[in-house]
C-alpha positions as CSV (number, residue, x, y, z in Angstrom):
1,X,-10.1,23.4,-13.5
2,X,-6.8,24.5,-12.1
3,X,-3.7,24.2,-14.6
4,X,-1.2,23.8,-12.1
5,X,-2.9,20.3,-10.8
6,X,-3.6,18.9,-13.6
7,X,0.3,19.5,-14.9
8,X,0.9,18.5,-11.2
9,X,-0.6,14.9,-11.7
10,X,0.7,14.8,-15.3
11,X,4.1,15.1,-13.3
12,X,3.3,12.5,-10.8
13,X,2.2,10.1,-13.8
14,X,5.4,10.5,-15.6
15,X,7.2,10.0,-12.9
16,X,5.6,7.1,-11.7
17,X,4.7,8.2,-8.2
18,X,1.4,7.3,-6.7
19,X,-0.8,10.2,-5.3
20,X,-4.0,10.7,-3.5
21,X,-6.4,13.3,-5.3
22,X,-9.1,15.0,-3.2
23,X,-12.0,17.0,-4.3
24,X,-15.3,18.4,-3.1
25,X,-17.9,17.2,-4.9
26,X,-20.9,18.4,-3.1
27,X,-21.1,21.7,-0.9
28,X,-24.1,22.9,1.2
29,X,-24.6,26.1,3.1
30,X,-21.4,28.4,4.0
31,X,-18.0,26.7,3.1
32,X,-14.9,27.8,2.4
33,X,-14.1,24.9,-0.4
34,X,-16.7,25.4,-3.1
35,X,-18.1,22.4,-5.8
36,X,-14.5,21.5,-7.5
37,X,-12.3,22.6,-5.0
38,X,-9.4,20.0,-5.0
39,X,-5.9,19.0,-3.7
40,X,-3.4,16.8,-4.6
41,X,-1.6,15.0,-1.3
42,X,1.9,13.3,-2.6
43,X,3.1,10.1,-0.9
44,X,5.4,12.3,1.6
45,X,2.8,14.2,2.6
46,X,3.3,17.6,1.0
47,X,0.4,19.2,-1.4
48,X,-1.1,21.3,-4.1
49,X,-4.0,23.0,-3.9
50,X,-7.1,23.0,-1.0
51,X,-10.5,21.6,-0.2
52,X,-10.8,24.7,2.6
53,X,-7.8,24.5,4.9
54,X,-8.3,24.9,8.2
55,X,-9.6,21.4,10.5
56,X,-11.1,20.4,7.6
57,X,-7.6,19.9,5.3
58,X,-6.0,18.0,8.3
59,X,-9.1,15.5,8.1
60,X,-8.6,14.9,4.4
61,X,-4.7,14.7,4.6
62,X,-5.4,11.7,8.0
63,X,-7.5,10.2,5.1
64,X,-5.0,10.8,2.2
65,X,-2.4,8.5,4.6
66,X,-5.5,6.0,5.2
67,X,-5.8,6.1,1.2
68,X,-2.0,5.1,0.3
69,X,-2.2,2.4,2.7
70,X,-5.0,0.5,1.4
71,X,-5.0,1.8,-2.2
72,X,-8.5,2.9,-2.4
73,X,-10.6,5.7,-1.8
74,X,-14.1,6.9,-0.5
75,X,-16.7,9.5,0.0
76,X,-16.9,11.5,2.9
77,X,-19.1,13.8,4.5
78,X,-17.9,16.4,6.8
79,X,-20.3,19.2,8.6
80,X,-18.7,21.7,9.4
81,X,-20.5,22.8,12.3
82,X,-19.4,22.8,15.3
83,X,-22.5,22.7,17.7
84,X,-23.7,19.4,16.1
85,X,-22.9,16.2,17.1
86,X,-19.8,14.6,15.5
87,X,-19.5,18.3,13.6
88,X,-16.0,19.9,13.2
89,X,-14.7,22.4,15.0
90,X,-15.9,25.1,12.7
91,X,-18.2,27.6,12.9
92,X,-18.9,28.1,8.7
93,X,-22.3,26.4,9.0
94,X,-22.2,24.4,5.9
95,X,-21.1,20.7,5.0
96,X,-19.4,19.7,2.4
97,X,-18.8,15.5,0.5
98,X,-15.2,15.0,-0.3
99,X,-14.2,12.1,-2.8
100,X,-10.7,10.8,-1.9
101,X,-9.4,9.3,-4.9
102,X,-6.0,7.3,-4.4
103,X,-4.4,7.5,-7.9
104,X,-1.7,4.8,-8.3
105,X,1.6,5.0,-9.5
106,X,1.9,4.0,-13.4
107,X,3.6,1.1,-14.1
108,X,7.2,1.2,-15.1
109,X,8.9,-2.3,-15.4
110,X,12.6,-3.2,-16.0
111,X,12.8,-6.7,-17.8
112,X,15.7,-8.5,-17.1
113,X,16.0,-11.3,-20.0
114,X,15.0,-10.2,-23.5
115,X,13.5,-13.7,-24.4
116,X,9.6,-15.2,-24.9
117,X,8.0,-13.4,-21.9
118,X,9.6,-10.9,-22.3
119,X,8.7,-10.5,-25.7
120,X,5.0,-11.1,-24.7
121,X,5.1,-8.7,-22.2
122,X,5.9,-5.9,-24.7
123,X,2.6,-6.9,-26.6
124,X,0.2,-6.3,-23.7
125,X,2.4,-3.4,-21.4
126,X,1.9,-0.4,-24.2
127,X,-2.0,-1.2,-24.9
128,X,-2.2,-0.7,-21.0
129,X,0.1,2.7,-21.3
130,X,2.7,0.5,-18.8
131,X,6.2,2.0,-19.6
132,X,8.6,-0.6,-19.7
133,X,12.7,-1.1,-20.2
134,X,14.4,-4.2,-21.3
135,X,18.1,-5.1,-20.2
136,X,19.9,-8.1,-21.3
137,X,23.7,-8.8,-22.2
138,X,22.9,-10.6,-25.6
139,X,22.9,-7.6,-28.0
140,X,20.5,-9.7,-30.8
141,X,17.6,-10.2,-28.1
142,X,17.2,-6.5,-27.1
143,X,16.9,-5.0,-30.8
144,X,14.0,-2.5,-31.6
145,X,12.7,-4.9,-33.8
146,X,12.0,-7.5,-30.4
147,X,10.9,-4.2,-28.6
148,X,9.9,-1.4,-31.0
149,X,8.0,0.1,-27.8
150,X,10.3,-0.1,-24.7
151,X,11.2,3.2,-24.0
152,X,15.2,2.2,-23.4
153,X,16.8,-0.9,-24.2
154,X,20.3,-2.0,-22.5
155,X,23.0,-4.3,-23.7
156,X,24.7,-5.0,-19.8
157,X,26.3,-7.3,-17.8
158,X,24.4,-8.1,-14.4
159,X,27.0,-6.5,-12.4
160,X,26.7,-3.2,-14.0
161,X,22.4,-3.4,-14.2
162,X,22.4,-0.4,-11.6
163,X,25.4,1.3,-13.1
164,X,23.0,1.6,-16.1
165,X,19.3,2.2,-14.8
166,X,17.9,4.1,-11.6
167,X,16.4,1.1,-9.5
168,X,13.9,4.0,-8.2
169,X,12.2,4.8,-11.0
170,X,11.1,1.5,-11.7
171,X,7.5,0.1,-10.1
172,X,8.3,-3.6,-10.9
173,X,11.7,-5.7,-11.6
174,X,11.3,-8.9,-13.1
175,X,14.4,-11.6,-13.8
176,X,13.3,-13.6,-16.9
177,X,16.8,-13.7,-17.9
178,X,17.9,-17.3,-19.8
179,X,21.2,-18.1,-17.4
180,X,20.4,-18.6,-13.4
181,X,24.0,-17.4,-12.3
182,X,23.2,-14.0,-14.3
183,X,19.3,-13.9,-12.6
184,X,20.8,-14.9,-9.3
185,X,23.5,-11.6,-9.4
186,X,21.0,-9.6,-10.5
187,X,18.2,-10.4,-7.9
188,X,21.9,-10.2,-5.1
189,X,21.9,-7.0,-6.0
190,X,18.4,-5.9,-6.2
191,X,17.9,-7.1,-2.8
192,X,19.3,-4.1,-1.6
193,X,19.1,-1.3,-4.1
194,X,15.8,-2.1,-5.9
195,X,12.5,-0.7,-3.0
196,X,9.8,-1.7,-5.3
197,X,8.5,-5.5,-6.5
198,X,10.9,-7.7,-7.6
199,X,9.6,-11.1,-9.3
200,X,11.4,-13.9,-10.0
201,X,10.3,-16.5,-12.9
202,X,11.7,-19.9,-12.5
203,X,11.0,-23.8,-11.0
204,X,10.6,-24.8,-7.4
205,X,14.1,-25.9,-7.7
206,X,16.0,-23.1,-9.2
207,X,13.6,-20.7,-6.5
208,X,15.2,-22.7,-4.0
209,X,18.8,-23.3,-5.4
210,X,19.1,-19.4,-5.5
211,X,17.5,-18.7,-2.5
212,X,20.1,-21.0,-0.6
213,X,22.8,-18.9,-2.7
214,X,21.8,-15.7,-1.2
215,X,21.5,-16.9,2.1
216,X,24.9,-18.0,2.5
217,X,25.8,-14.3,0.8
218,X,24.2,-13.1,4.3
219,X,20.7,-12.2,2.9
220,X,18.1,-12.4,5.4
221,X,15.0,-14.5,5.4
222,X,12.8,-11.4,5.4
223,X,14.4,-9.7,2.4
224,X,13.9,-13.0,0.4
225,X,10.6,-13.0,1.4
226,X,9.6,-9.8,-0.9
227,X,10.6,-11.5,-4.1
228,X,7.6,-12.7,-5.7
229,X,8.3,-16.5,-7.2
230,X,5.9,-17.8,-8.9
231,X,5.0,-14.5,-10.8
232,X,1.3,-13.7,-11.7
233,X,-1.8,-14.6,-10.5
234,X,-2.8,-18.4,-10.7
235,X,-4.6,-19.0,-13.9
236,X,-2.8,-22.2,-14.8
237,X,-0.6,-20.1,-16.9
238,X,2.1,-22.0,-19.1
239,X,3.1,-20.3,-22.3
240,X,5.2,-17.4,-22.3
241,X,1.8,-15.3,-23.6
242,X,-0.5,-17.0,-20.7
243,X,2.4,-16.5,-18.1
244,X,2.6,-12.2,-19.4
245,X,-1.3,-12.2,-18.8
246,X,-0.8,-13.6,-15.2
247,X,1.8,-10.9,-14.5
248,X,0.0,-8.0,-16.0
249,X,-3.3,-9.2,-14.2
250,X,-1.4,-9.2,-11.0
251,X,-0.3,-5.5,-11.6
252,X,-4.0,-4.5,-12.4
253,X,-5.6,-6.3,-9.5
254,X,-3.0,-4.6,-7.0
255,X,-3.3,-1.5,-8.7
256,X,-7.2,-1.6,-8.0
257,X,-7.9,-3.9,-5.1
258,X,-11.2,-5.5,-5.1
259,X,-12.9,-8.1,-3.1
260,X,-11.6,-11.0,-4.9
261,X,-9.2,-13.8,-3.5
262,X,-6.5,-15.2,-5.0
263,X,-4.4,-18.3,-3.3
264,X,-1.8,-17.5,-1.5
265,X,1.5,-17.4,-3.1
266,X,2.6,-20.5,-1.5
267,X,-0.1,-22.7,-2.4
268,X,0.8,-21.7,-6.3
269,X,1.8,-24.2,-9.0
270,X,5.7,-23.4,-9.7
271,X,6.0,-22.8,-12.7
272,X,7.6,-25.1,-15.2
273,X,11.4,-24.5,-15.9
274,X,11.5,-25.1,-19.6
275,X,8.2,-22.5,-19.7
276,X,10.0,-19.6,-17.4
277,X,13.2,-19.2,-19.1
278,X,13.6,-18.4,-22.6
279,X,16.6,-20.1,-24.2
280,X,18.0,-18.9,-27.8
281,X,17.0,-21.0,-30.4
């Protein structure tokens, strides 16, 4: 096992950035990448590490890109021989299998709105090893007894959200703030600055209210169209606990896509105003 990849994809864990991990788990004949040989492909193409360079490394760096773009992996089978028929271009004489593993990025979510969901939230994110931050500008409903295991937690106004936190280093924004003029200058600004998912708890109205808002601020159609409102996948959730499930379950299944079909997003139940927004006592 090589030390420098393993604190390599420690690195890329931490830091929240998705990777694609590629080793050779079966060799035959005369290769240059023996049983265990493995690279580590980052998301702008740069490496550690080899599987046997040469034709062969391009291959698995094409697949790498193939991996980050549909979030899974594979086994492949290359011969490298190049007098046989769909062979590569090499004249070692062996063949080797390659897994391509497409590691995700760990979850690191920024919670705007301290209140119930929140507060769920922060029961399921750490049995997952999710990271998570909390932000709200109510000092009493971001206090280490609500969240003993966010790992920061922020007294700030909307308008200074980015002033405070790195939108980058976050793999999910969620608005599940208690006042929709505060959520609605929060998402105005994350619009721009946040590149990740942003989701958006609220009613069909309030949705739609906002929406209208940022319009007529001059935000396009196409930008609206990444926020995800309703959150979650469609379980019928209601309760704060029931509506953190549907979240967290959406992270997972996107995080490991699979066969199964969910509704569109469209065809979702809203969910209900007095459920999504958590109001003080």
């Amino acid at each position: 096992m090589d030390r420098r990849l393993t604190r390599e994809a420690l690195r890329l864990l931490e830091a929240h950035q998705p990777f694609v991990r590629a080793t050779v788990v079966k060799a035959t004949g005369s290769v240059p990448g023996k049983l265990g040989a493995t690279m580590i492909i980052r998301r702008d193409g740069s490496y550690l590490g080899t599987v046997g360079g040469a034709v062969l490394e391009e291959r698995v760096k094409e697949l790498a890109v193939t991996a980050f773009a549909s979030g899974t992996g594979d086994l492949h089978h290359f011969d490298l021989q190049a007098w046989t028929p769909g062979g590569l271009p090499s004249l070692c004489g062996g063949s080797v299998d390659i897994a391509i593993e497409h590691v995700p990025a760990r979850p690191n979510l920024l919670l705007w709105g301290g209140g119930h969901v929140a507060q769920a939230l922060a029961t399921i994110l750490p049995t997952l090893e999710f990271d998570f931050s909390v932000a709200d500008d109510r000092a009493d409903w971001v206090t280490a007894d609500r969240f003993p295991h966010s790992d920061r937690r922020e007294v700030v106004a909307p308008e200074h959200l980015w002033d405070v936190f790195d939108p980058p280093t976050f793999t999910h924004l969620y608005l599940l703030g208690y006042d929709a003029m505060k959520d609605l200058e929060v998402l105005a600004s994350a619009i721009d600055r946040f590149p990740n998912a942003i989701g958006l708890i609220a009613s069909a109205s309030k949705r739609e209210h906002m929406f209208a808002q940022l319009r007529a601020r001059g935000v396009s159609r196409e930008a609206l169209a990444r926020v995800r409102s309703p959150v979650g996948l469609a379980i019928g959730a209601e309760t704060p606990a029931e509506i953190s499930v549907s979240i967290v379950g959406e992270i997972i299944a996107e995080m490991h896509p699979t066969n199964l079909r969910t509704r569109p997003r469209d065809d979702r139940p809203a969910v209900r105003e007095n459920d999504a927004v958590a109001r003080p006592p």
